[in-house]
C-alpha positions in Angstrom: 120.2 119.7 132.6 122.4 116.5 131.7 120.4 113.5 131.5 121.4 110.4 133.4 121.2 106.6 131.6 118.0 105.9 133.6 116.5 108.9 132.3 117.3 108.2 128.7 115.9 104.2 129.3 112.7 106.0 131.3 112.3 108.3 128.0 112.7 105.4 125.9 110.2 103.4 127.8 107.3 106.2 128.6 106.9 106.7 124.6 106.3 103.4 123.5 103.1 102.4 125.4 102.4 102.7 129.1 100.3 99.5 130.5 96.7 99.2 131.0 97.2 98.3 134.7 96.4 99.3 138.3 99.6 100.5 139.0 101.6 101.4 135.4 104.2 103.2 137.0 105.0 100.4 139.4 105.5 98.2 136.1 107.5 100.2 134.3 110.1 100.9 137.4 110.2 97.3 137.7 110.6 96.4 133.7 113.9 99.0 134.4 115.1 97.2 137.9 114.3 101.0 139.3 111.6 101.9 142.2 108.1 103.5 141.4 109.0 106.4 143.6 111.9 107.1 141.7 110.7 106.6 138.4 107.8 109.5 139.4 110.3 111.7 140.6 111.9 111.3 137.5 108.8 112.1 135.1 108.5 115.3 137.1 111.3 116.6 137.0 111.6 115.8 133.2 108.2 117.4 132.3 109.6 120.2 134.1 113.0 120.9 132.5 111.2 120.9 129.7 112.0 117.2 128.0 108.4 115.5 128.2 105.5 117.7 126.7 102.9 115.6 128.1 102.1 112.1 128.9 98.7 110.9 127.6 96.5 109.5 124.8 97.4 110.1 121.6 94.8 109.4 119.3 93.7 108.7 115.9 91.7 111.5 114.3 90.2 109.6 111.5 88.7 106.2 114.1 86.8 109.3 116.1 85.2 110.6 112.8 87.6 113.5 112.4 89.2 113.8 108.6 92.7 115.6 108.8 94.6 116.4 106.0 98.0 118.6 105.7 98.3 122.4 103.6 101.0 124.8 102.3 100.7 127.9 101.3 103.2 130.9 100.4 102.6 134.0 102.5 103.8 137.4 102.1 106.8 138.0 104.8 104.4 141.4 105.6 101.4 139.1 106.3 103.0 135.8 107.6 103.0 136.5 111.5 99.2 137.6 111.8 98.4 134.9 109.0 100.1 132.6 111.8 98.0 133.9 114.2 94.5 133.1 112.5 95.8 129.8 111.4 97.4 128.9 115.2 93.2 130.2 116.8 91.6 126.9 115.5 91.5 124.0 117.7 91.5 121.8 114.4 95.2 122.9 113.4 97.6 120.9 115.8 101.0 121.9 113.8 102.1 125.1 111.8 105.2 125.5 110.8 107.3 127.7 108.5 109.6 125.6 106.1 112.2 126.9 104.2 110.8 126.4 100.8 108.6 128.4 98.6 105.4 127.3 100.3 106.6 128.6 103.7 103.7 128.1 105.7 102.5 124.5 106.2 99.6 123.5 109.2 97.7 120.4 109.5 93.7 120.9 109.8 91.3 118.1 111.4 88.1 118.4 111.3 84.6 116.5 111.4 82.8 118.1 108.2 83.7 119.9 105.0 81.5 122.9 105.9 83.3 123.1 109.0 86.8 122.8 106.9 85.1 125.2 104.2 84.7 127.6 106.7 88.0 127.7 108.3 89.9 127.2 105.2 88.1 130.7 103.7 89.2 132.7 107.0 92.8 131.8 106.5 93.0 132.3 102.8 91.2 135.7 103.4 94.2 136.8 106.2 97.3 135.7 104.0 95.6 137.5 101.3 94.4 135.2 98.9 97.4 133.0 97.9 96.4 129.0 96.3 96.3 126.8 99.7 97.3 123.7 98.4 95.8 120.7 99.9 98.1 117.4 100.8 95.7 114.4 101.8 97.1 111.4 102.8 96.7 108.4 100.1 98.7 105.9 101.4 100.3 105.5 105.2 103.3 103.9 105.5 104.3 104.8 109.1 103.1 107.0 112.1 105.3 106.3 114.9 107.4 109.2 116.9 110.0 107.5 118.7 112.9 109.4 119.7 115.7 107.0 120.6 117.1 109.2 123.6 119.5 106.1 123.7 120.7 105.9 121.0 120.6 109.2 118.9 119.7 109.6 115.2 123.6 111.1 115.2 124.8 107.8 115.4 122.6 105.7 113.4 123.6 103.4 110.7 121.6 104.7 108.6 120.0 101.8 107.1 116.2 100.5 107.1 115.3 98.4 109.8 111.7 96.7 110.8 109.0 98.9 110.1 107.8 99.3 113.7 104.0 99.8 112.6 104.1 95.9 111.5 102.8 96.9 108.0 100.6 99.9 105.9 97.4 98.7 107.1 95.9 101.7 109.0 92.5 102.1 110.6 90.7 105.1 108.6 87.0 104.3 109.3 85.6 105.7 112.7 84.7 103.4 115.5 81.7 103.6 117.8 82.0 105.8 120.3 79.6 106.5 123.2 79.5 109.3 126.2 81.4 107.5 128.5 84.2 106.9 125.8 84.3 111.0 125.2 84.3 111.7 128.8 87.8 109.1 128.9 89.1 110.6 125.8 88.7 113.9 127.3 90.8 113.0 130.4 93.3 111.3 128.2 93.9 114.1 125.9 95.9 116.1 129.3 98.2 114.7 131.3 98.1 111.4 132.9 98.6 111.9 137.0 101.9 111.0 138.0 100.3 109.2 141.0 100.6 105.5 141.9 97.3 104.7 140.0 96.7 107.4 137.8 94.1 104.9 135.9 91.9 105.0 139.2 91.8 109.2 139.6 90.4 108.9 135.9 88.2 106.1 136.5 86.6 108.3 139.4 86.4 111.0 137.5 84.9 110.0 134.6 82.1 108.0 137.0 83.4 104.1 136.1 85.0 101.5 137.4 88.7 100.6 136.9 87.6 97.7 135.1 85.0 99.0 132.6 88.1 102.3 132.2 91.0 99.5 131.0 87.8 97.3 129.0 86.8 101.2 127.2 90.0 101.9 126.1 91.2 98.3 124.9 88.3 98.7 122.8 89.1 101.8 121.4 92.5 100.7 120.8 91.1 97.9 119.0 89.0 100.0 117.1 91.3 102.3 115.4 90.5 105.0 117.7 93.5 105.7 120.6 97.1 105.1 119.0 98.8 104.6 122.2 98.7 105.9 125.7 102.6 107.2 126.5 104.6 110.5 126.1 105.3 112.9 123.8 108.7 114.4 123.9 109.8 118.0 123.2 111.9 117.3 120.2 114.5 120.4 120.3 114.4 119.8 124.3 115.4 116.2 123.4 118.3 116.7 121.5 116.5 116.0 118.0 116.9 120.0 117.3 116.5 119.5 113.2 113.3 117.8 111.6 113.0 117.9 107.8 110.0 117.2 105.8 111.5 115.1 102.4 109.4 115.5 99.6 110.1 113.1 96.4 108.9 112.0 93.1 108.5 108.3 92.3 106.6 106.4 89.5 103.3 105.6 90.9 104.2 101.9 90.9 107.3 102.6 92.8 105.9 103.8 96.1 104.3 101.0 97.6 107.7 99.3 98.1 110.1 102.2 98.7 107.5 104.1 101.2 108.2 100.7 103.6 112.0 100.7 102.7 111.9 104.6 104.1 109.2 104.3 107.1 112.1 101.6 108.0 114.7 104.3 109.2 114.6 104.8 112.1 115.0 108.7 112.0 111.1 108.8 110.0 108.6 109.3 112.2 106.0 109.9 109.3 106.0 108.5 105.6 102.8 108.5 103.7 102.0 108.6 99.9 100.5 112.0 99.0 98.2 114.4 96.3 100.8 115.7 94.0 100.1 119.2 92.0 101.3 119.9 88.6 103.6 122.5 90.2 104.1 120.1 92.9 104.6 117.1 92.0 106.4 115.6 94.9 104.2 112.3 96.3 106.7 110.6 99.0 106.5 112.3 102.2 108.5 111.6 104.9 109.3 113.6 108.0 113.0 113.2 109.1 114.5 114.0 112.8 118.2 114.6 113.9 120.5 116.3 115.8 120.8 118.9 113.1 120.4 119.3 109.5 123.9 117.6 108.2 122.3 114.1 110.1 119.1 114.7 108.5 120.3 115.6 104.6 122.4 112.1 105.5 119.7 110.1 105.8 118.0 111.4 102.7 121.2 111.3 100.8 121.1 107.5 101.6 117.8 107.0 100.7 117.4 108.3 97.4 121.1 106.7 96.4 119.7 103.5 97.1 116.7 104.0 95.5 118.1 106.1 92.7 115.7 109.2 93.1 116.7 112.5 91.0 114.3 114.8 92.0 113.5 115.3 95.7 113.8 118.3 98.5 114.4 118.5 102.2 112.3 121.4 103.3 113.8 122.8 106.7 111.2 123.8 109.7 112.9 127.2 110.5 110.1 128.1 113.3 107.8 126.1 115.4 104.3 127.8 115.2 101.9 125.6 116.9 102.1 122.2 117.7 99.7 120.3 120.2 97.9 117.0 120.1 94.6 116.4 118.6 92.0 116.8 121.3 87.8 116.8 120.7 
C-alpha cells in the first residue's frame, strides 16, 4: 500500500525515541499537528501491512551483561539450509544471513558466558560440517543507529557525511545493575508496546509498579548503558530500503579512528565499528550500508573510499534474510 506524507513523518518520528510520558501517543500526534486517534490508527495499520516489525525497547546487550560478537563461516550449498536451521534455534543469534561472498553464512551470537558460547558455537560448527567459524568482535564502535529516512530516501541522498547522530564513539560496554523489577520491564519491553492511550500504565500494572517508579526504572537504565531507545523497528525491504550491504575495508590501524566517524556520518550506515582482522581476512572497517537497491549502495561506498583513497575493500550483498529479531533475555 502507498504511504501517505503523515505516514512517512509518523515513521520518521516512531524510530527515533518515543517519550517517557503518560500519554506518548498523544505527544507525538501533537509534535505532528495530527490527533492521537489518528496517529494509533495509523501504527496499526502500518504494523499490519507489514512496514513496522515492532515497536518497543531496543536494548543494549553488553549494559545487561550479555557479550555479542558477529561470525562467518563458509558452508557447503548441500549443508547450508539445515546449518541455517541449527544456527536460527538459539535465542542468542538475532540475525543470520547469507552474503554473497566466500564466507556465505554470517549470524550474530549474544550470550552471558563463554561456556554457554563454547557450547553453542560446537553445535553449529558440528552441523555445517566443520568449516573455521571465524569470529568478528567489535574493537571500536563508531555508530549504532537504524534510522530509515522514510522521508527522504537513501536514493536521493547527497551522499556526503553529515553529523554523526550517536554524538561521538563513546559507547557503554560495562553492564549496569539490574534488579527483578528491571527484568520484569525489560521483559514487557522486548514485545510490543500497546497501541493504547497510555500503553506505559498497562505495563506499569503488569509488571506490579507504579507509573512513576516504571518512567524512574527505565531513565535509569537508559542512563546506565542498558535500553538504547524505546521506538520502532522498521521492516527494511517493507520500507523501501530493499538492498543492505555489509562494506568491509582495510585501513592502517592509525587511520580508523578518524575515517570510522567520517563513514558512521552517512546517513545510509546504520552500523560502523572497527573489527578483528584475520590473515585471510584482513578487512577491519565495517560498515553496514542500506538503499533502495544495490547501485545506491555500491554509490555510497564508491564515495567513501574515493575520498578516503581506499584500494582494497568489498561490499558483500545479503542475498537471503535468515533470522533477524531483537535481543530479548
Amino acid at each position: 500500500m502507498e504511504l501517505d506524507a503523515k505516514d512517512r513523518k509518523l515513521l520518521n518520528r516512531v524510530q527515533i525515541e518515543l517519550p517517557l510520558v503518560r500519554h506518548p501517543w498523544k505527544t507525538i500526534a501533537e509534535e505532528l499537528g495530527l490527533q492521537q486517534e489518528d496517529v494509533l490508527l495509523r501504527l496499526e495499520r502500518l504494523k499490519k501491512e507489514g512496514f513496522i516489525r515492532r515497536i518497543g525497547g531496543v536494548f543494549n546487550p553488553a549494559g545487561l551483561g550479555f557479550r555479542g560478537c558477529l561470525y562467518a563461516m563458509t558452508v557447503r550449498e548441500e549443508l547450508f539450509y539445515q546449518t541455517a536451521a541449527v544456527v536460527n534455534s538459539f535465542k542468542g543469534v538475532t540475525h543470520n544471513y547469507r552474503r554473497r561472498s566466500r564466507l556465505n553464512m554470517w549470524f550474530t551470537l549474544t550470550s552471558r558466558t563463554e561456556e554457554e558460547r563454547g557450547a553453542i558455537l560446537e553445535a553449529i560448527s558440528e552441523a555445517a560440517g566443520g568449516p573455521r567459524l571465524y569470529e568478528f568482535p567489535s574493537e571500536q564502535i563508531f555508530k549504532l543507529k537504524v534510522f530509515l529516512n522514510m522521508e527522504e530516501k537513501a536514493a536521493v541522498s547527497t551522499i556526503a557525511p553529515g553529523p554523526n547522530l550517536n554524538g561521538g564513539t563513546t559507547f557503554k560496554q560495562e553492564h549496569c545493575k539490574i534488579e527483578i523489577m528491571d527484568v520484569q520491564l525489560i521483559r514487557e519491553l522486548q514485545g510490543d508496546l500497546p497501541l493504547s492511550p497510555e500503553p506505559y500504565t498497562e505495563i506499569a500494572y503488569k509488571t506490579g509498579c507504579s507509573l512513576e517508579e516504571l518512567f524512574l526504572r527505565l531513565q535509569t537504565l537508559q542512563a546506565g548503558g542498558a535500553l538504547r531507545r524505546i521506538g520502532a523497528v522498521l521492516k527494511h525491504r517493507e520500507a523501501g530500503f530493499s538492498a543492505n550491504g555489509l562494506f568491509v575495508s582495510v585501513l592502517p590501524e592509525e587511520q580508523i579512528p578518524g575515517a570510522g566517524k567520517r563513514l558512521a556520518g552517512y546517513a545510509e550506515v546504520s552500523h560502523c565499528y572497527k573489527r578483528r582482522e584475520h590473515h585471510d581476512w584482513p578487512y577491519n572497517l565495517y560498515a553496514m550500508i542500506h538503499g533502495s537497491d544495490e547501485a545506491s549502495v555500491r554509490k555510497v561506498a564508491e564515495h567513501f573510499v574515493q575520498q578516503e583513497g581506499i584500494k582494497d575493500y568489498d561490499i558483500l550483498f545479503s542475498t537471503e534474510e535468515l533470522k533477524k529479531t531483537s535481543f530479548s533475555i
